[in-house]
C-alpha positions in Angstrom: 0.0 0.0 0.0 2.8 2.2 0.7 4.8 1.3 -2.4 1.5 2.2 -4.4 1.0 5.6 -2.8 4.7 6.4 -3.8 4.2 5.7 -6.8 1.4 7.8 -7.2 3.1 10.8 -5.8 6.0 10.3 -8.1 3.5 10.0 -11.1 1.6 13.0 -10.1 5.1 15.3 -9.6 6.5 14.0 -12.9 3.1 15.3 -14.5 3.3 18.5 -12.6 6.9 19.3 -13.7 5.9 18.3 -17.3 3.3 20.6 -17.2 5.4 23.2 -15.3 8.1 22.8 -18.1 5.8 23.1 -21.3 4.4 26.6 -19.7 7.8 27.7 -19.1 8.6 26.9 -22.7 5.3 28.4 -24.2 5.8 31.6 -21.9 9.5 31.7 -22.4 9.4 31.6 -26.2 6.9 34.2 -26.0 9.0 36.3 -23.5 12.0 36.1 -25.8 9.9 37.2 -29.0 8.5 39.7 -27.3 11.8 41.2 -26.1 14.1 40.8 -29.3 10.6 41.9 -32.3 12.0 44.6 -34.3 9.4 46.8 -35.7 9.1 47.6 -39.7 9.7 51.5 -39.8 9.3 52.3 -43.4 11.8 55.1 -44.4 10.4 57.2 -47.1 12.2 59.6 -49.3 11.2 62.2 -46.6 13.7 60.9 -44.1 16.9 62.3 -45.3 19.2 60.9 -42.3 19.1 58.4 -38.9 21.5 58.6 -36.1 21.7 56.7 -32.7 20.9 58.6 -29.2 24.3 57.3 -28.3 25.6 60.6 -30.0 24.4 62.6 -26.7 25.0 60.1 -24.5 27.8 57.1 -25.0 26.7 55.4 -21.9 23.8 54.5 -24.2 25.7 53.0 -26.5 25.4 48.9 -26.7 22.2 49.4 -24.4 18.4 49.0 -25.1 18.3 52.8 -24.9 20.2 53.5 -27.8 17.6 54.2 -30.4 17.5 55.6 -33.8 16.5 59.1 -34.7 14.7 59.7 -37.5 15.7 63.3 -39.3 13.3 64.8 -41.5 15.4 67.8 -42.9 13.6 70.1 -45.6 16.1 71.6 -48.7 15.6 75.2 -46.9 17.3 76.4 -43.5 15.2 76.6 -41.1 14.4 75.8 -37.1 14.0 72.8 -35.5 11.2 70.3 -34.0 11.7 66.7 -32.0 8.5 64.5 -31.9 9.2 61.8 -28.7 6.6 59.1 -29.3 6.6 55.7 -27.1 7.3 57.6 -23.3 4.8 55.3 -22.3 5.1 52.4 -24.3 1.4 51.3 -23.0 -0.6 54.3 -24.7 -0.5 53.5 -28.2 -1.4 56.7 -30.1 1.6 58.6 -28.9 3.9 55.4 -30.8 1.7 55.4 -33.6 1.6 59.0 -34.3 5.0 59.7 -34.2 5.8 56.6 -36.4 2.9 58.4 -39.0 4.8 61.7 -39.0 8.0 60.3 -39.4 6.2 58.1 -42.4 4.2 61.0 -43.3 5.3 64.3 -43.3 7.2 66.1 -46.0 9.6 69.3 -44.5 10.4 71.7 -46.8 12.4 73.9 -44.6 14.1 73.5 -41.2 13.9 70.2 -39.4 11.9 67.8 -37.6 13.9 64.9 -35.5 11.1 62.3 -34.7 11.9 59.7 -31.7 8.9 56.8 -31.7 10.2 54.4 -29.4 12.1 57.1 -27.0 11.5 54.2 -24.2 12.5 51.4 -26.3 12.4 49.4 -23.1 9.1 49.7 -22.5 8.2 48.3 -25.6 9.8 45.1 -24.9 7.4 43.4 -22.2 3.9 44.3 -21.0 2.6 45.5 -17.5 2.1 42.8 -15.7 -1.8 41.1 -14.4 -3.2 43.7 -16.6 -3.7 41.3 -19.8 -3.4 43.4 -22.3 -1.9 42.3 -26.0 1.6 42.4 -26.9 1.2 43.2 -30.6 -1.0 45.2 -32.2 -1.5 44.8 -36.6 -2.6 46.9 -39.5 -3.4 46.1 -42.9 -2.2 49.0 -45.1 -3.8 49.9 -48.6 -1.5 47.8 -50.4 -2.7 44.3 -48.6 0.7 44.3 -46.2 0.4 43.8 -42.5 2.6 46.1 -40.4 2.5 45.1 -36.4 3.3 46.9 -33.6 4.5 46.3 -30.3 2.0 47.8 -27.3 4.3 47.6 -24.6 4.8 48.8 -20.4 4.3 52.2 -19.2 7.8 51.7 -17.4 11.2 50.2 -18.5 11.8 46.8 -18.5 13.0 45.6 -15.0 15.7 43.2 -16.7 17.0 46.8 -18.1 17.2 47.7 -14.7 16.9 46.0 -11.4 15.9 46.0 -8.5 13.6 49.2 -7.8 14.5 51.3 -5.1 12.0 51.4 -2.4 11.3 55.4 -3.0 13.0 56.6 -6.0 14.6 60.2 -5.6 14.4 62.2 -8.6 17.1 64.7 -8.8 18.2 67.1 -11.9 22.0 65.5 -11.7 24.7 67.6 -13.2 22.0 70.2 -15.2 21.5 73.6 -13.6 19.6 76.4 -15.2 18.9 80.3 -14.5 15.4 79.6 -15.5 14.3 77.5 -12.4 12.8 80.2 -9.3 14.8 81.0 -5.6 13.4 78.2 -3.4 11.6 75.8 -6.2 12.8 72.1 -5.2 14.5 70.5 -8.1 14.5 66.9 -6.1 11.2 64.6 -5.7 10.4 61.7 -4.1 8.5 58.8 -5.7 7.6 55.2 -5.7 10.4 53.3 -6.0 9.0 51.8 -9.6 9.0 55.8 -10.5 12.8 55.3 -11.5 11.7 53.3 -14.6 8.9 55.7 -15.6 11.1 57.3 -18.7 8.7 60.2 -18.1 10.0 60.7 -14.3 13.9 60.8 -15.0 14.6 64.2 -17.1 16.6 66.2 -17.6 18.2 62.7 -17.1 21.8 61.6 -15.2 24.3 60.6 -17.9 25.8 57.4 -16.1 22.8 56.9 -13.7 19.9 54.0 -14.8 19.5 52.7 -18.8 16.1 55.7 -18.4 17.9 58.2 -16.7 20.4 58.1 -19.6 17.7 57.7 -22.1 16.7 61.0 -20.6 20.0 62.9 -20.4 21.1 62.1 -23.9 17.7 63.5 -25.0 17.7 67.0 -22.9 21.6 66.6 -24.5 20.6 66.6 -28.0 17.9 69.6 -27.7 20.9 71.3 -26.4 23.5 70.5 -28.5 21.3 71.2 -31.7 19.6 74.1 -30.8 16.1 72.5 -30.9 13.2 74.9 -31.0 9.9 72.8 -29.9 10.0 69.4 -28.0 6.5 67.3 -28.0 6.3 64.4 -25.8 2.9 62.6 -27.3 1.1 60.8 -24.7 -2.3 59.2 -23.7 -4.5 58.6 -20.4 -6.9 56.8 -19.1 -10.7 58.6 -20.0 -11.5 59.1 -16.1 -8.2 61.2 -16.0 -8.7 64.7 -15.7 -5.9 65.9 -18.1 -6.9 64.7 -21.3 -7.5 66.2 -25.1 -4.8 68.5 -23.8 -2.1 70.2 -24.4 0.5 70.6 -20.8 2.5 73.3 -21.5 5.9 74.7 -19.8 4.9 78.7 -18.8 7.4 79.2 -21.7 5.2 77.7 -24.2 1.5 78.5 -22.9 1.2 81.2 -25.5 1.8 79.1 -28.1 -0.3 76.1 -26.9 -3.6 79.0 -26.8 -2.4 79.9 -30.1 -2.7 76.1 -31.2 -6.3 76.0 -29.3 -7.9 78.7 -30.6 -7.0 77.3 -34.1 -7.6 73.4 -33.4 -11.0 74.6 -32.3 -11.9 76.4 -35.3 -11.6 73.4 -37.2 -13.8 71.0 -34.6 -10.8 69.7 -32.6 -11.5 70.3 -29.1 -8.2 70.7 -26.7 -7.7 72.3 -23.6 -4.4 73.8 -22.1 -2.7 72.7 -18.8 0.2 74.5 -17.4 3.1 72.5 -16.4 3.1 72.8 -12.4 6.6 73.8 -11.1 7.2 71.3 -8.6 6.2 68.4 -10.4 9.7 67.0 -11.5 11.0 64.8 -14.5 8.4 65.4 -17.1 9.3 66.9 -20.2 7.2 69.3 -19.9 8.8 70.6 -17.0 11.7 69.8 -17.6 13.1 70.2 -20.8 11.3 73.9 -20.3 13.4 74.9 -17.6 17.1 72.6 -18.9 16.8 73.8 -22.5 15.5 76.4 -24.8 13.2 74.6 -26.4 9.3 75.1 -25.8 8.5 71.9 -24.3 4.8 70.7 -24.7 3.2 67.2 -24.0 0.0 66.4 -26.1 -2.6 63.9 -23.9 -5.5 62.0 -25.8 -8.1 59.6 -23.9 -7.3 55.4 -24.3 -10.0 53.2 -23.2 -7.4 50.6 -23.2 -5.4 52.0 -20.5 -8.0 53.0 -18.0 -9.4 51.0 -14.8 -13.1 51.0 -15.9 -12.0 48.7 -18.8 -13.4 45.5 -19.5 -11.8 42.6 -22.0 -8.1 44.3 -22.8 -6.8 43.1 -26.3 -6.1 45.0 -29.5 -9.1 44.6 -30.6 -9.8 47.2 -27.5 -6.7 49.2 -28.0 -7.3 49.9 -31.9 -11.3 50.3 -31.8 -11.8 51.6 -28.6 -14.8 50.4 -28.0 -15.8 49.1 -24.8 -19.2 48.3 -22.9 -17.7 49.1 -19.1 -16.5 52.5 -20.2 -20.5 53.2 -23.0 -21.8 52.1 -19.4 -19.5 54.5 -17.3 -20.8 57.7 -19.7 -24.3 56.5 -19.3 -23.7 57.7 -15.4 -24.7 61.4 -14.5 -24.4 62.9 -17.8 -21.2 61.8 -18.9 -19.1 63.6 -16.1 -17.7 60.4 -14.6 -15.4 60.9 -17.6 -12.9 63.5 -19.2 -13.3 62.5 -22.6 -17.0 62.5 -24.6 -17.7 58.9 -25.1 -21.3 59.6 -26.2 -20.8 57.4 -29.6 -19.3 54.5 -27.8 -15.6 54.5 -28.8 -12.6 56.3 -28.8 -10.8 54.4 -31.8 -6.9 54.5 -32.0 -7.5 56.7 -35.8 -9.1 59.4 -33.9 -6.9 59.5 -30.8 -3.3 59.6 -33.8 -5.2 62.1 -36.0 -5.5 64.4 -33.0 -2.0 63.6 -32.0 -0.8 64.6 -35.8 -3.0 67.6 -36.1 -1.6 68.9 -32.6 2.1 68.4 -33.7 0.9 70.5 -37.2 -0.3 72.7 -35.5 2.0 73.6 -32.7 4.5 73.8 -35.7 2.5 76.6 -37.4 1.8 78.5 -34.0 5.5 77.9 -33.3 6.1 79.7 -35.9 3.8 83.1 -35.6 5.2 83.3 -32.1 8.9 83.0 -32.9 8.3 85.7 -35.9 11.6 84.7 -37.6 11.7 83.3 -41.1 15.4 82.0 -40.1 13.8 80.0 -38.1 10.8 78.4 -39.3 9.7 74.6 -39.9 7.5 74.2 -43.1 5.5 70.9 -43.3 4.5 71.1 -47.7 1.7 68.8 -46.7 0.3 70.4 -42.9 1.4 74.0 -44.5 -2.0 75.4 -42.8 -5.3 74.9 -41.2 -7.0 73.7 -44.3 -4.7 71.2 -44.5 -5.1 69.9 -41.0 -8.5 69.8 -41.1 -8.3 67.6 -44.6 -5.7 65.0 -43.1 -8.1 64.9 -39.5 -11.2 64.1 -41.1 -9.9 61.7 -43.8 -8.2 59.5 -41.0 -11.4 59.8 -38.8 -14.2 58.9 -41.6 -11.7 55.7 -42.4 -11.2 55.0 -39.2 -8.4 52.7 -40.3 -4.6 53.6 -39.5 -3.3 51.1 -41.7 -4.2 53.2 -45.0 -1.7 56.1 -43.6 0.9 53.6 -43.0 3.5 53.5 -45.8 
């Protein structure tokens, strides 16, 4: 009787360890594809030049961090724009758009750097217990399927490990005359803070892979005299900053500038300003460490909020879901920041706004700097007309893939 019950235990932990091994291999494969999947960026004739962030930072170099940047340089001299896409590698639109302008836009004078995957890291594993999908696709208008990666809102811990149990953000070796007597420069934060990308500027050259990420960035605005910075973002539709522009004090003229015109056409936006003592964002930043007008654009994501039901990118591309249709239903629609009244917030709408905003900010830019030495001409967002065209096309298809190259 003994012998028997032996046996059964062995037979039962040799079928538990089989099973054990074949999810390690299943999850492990998928781990590995996850973490090494390049993405297809398709280089038009409208990039004229790429170059790795390692350039403003060589502790980058060999690193996860060490991304390309795309430069889309027009024939004429002119002033300078850099479009960071992928801060949070979770929100999908920011990516996206910036990958469409870098695909998308044709400069006829000065310069536009674009960054999509500025936490590269990110992009490489998902938030874990939240179940959402790893890849999302598009079909574009010639048949092809282009995928994506939807990714983490922080760095991958393998990049960097362990978390701190506070993370103290601190401006490193950067000082600036800009920053007022008695305004802390220093925060503390959760300790999984220190991978948010969007937590670590103006970045500490040697410090963590997303503290570099962020010095080589504040670095490069520096170094080539960049004019405008927009950091492209999205939130959940409960969170009060959304359809919004968050603006550094130096840039809130030009943010009501871009308002004023973005409503004129049917694009509703508000303006935050950046608050002072809320450290590491760009738009704080990169405001106060550089001489750029730093902006972040915010867009509501069904996929990315806690009233959510069923995450996959069926979710993240429609943006239809029944939990958040039911959450509008409730006192008028002010449970939420974003107007959910047709029952989706689809991923064309939430890039078209991102696009339009970036157009935009570059013509306002523009009428506020008042220098023709130093303007950026987009042949194909050249005005409001324009804008208005490219919004409304992508929002009656509802369909990225036909903008994809």
């Amino acid at each position: 009787m003994e012998n028997k019950t032996k046996k059964k235990g062995l037979v039962s932990t040799c079928i538990i360890l089989v099973i054990a091994l074949v999810m390690a291999t299943v999850t492990g494969i998928s781990f590995s594809k996850k973490r090494n999947f390049v993405e297809d960026i398709v280089v038009g004739s409208n990039v004229t030049g790429t170059f790795k962030l390692d350039e403003y930072n060589e502790n980058l170099k060999g690193t996860v961090g060490d991304v390309d940047v795309y430069v889309l340089k027009g024939e004429e001299a002119g002033g300078s724009v850099l479009i960071l896409g992928g801060t949070h590698a979770n929100e999908p639109a920011g990516h996206m758009a910036a990958i469409l302008i870098l695909e998308q836009f044709q400069v006829s004078k000065g310069t536009v750097y674009v960054i999509p995957n500025i936490c590269q890291s990110g992009l490489t594993h998902n938030d874990p217990l939240e179940g959402t999908p790893q890849y999302l696709h598009f079909t574009t208008k010639n048949g092809e399927m282009r995928t994506f990666h939807f990714g983490s809102r922080a760095s991958d811990p393998i990049d960097q490990w362990p978390d701190p149990d506070t993370y103290l953000h601190t401006s490193g070796n950067w000082t600036s005359d800009k920053i007022k007597e008695g305004v802390k420069t220093t925060q503390t934060l959760s300790g999984s803070e220190v991978r948010n990308q969007n937590r670590c500027y103006p970045g500490i050259a040697d410090g963590t892979v997303t503290e570099r990420v962020s010095y080589a960035v504040t670095n490069m605005i520096n170094t080539l005299k960049i004019d405008m910075v927009i950091d492209l973002h999205e939130s959940s539709p409960e969170y009060a900053v959304n359809n919004a522009i968050v603006a550094h004090q130096d840039a809130l003229s030009m943010a009501a500038d871009t308002k004023l015109e973005l409503d004129g056409i049917d694009i509703s936006i508000r303006v935050e300003p950046s608050p002072a003592g809320l450290r590491g964002l760009t738009h704080r930043e990169l405001g106060d460490y550089t001489d750029a007008y730093a902006l972040l654009c915010e867009v509501g994501n069904p996929s990315q909020g806690r009233f959510r039901g069923y995450t996959d990118g069926t979710l993240a591309i429609s943006g239809k879901d029944p939990c958040y249709a039911a959450a509008y239903a409730i006192n008028d629609g002010k449970l939420l920041y974003v107007d959910y009244s047709s029952g989706d917030f689809p991923l064309a709408l939430r890039v078209a706004r991102h696009v339009a905003t970036c157009a935009q900010l570059i013509l306002s830019m523009n009428f506020e700097i008042d220098d023709a030495a130093r303007e950026v001409i987009v042949d194909n967002f050249e005005d409001a007309d324009m804008i208005d065209e490219f919004y409304n096309d992508l929002v009656e298809a509802d369909d990225l893939g036909l903008w994809l190259n």
